[in-house]
C-alpha positions as CSV (number, residue, x, y, z in Angstrom):
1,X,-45.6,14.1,-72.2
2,X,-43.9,17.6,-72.3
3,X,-44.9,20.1,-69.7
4,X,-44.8,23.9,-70.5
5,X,-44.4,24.5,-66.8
6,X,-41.5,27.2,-66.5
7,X,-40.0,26.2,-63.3
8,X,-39.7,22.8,-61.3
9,X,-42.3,24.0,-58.7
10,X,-45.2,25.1,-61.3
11,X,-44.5,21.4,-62.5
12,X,-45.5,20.0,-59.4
13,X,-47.9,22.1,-59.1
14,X,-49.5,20.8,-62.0
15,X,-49.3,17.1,-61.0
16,X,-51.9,15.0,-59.1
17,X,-51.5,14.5,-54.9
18,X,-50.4,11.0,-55.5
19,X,-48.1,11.9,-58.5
20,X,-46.8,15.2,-56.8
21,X,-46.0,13.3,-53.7
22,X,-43.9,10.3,-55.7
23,X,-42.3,12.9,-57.7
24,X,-41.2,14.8,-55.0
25,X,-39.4,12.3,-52.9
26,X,-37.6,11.2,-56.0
27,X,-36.5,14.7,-56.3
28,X,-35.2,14.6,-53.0
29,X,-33.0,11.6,-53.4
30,X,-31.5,13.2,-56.4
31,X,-30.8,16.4,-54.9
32,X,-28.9,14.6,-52.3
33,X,-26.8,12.5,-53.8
34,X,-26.3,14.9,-57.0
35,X,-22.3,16.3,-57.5
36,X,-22.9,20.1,-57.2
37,X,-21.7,20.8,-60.3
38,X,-24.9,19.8,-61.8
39,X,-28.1,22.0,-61.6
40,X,-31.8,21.4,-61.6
41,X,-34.1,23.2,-63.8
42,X,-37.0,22.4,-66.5
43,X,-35.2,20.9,-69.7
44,X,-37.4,18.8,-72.3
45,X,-40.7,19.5,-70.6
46,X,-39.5,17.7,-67.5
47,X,-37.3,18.2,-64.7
48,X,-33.9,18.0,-65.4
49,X,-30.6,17.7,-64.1
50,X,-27.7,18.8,-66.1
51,X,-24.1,20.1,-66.7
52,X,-24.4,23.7,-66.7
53,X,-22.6,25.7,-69.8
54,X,-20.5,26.9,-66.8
55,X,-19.0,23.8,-66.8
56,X,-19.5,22.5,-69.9
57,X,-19.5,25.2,-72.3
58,X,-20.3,22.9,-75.0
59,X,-23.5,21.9,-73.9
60,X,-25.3,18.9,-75.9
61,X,-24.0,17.5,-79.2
62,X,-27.5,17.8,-80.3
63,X,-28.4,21.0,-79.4
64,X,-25.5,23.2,-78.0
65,X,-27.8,25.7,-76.8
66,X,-28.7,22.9,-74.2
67,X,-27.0,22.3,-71.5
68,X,-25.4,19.1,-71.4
69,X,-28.2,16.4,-69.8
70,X,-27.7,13.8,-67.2
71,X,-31.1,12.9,-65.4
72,X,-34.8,13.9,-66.3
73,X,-37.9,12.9,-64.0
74,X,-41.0,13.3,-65.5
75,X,-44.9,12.1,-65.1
76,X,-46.1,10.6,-68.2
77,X,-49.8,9.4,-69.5
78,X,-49.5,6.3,-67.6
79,X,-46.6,6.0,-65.5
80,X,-43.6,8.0,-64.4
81,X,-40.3,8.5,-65.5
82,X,-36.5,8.5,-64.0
83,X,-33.7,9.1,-66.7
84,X,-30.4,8.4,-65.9
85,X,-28.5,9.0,-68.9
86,X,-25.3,7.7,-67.1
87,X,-26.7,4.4,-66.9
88,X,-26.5,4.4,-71.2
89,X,-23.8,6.4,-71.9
90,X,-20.0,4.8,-73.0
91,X,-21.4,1.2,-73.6
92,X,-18.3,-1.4,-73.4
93,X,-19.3,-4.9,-74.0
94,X,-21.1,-6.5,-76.6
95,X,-24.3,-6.6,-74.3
96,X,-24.6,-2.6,-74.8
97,X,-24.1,-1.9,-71.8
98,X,-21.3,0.0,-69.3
99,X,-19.9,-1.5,-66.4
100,X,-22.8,1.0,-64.4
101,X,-25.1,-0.2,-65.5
102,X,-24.4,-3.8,-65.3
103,X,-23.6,-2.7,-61.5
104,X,-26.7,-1.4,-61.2
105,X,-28.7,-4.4,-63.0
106,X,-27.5,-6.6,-60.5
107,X,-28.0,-4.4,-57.1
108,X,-31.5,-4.1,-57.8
109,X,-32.5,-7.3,-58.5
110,X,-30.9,-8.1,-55.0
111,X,-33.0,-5.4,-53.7
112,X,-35.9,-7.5,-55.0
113,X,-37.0,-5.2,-57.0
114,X,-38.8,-5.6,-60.4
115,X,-36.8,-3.5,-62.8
116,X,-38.7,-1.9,-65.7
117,X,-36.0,-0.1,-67.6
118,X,-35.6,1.0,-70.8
119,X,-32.0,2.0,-72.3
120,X,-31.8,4.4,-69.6
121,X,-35.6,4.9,-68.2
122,X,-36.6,4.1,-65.4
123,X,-40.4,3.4,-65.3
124,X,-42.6,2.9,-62.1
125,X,-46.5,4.4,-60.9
126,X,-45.8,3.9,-57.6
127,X,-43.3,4.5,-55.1
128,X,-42.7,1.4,-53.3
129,X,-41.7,0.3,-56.7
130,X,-38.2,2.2,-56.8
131,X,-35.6,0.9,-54.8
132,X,-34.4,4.9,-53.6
133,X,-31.6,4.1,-51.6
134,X,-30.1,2.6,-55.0
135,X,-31.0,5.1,-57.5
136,X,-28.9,7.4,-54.9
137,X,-26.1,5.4,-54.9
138,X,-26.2,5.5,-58.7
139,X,-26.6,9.5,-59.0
140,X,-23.6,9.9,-56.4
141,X,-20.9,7.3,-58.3
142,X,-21.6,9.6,-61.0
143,X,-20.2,13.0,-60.4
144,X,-19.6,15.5,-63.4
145,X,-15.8,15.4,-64.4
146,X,-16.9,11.4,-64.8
147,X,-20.1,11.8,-66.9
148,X,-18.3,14.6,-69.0
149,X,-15.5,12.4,-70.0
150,X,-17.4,8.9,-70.8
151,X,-19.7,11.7,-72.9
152,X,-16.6,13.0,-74.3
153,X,-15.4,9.5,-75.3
154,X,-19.0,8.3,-77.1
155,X,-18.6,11.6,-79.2
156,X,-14.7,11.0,-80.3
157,X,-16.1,7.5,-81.7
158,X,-18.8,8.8,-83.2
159,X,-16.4,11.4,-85.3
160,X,-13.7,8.4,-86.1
161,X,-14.9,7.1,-89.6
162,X,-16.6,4.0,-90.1
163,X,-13.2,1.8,-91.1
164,X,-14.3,0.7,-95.1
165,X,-14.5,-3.2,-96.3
166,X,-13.0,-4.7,-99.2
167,X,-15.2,-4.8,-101.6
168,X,-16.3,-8.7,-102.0
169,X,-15.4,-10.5,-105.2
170,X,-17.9,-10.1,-108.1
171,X,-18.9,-14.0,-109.2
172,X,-17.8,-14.6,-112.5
173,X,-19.8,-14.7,-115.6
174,X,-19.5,-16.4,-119.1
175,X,-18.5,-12.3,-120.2
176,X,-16.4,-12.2,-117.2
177,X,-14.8,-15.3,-116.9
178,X,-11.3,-15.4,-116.3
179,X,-9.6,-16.6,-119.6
180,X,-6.7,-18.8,-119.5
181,X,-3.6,-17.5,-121.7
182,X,-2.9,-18.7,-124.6
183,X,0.3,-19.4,-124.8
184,X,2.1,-18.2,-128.0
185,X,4.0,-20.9,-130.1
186,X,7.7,-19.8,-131.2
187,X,7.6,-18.1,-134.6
188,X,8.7,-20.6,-137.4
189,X,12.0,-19.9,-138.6
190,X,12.1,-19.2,-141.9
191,X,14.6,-21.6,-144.3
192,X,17.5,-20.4,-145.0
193,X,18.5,-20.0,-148.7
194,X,21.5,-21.7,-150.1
195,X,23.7,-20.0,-152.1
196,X,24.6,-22.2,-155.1
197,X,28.1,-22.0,-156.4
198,X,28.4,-21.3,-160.3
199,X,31.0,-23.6,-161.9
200,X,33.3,-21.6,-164.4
């Protein structure tokens, strides 16, 4: 659900007591674990966190205009939402997953937490559901000159072209069948003519 707020406090503004307040502490343990080379602003309809074009002149392979994005938090219809893009980004096993995240996996579940994540969403409707000191720990192994080159990486394998398969034998056909050679028979040698002697 996209807000048309313009700044991060008219989007708090907008939110209920109870949503305001959960937002807001999540805010908080962002903004103090978060490398400074990131800023926070509205992005998406949400509030965002993201490499500036300071620092990233590029910005996002989707949209270059945008600054390069790394975490959103946002209050949806029915729950809220924690994005942690480094958490999906540079996926190295066949799990689809990065080391991070399988770090991550595993800390909360010893934090007893119940983890309802998508690829890189965090959803929760209340606060006690979040395991904070975590999510912190998450945002600060993350600084920018990492995130930018796993991002970096992810686009150079996108551009590398999809290596092509031989093309798989057609099965053979009564048209097609592979016909065996004949083989040719030596030419018959033709008889040789005897001369015949005249008697004188």
């Amino acid at each position: 659900m996209q807000s048309k707020a313009a700044s991060v406090k008219d989007y708090l503004a907008a939110q209920p007591d109870d949503r305001r307040a959960a937002l807001s502490v999540v805010r908080d343990v962002i903004l103090k674990h978060l490398d400074k080379s990131y800023e926070e602003g509205m992005q998406y309809g949400m509030i965002g966190y993201y490499v500036p074009h300071r620092i990233y002149p590029a910005g996002y392979h989707c949209d270059p205009r945008q600054p390069l994005p790394f975490i959103g938090l946002a209050s949806q219809k029915n729950y809220m939402s924690l994005y942690m893009m480094g958490l999906y980004i540079g996926r190295d096993g066949s799990d689809g997953e990065n080391q991070h995240t399988r770090w991550f996996k595993a800390a909360w579940q010893k934090a007893g937490k119940k983890l309802d994540m998508g690829k890189a969403c965090l959803r929760f409707k209340k606060l006690d559901e979040l395991a904070l000191d975590l999510i912190g720990q998450a945002i600060q192994r993350m600084p920018a000159k990492e995130y930018i080159g796993r991002y970096e990486d992810v686009l150079a394998t996108m551009k590398k072209p999809a290596a092509k398969k031989p093309a798989a034998a057609k099965p053979a056909t009564k048209k097609t069948a592979a016909k065996k050679p004949v083989a040719k028979k030596p030419a018959a040698k033709k008889p040789v003519a005897k001369k015949v002697q005249k008697r004188v």
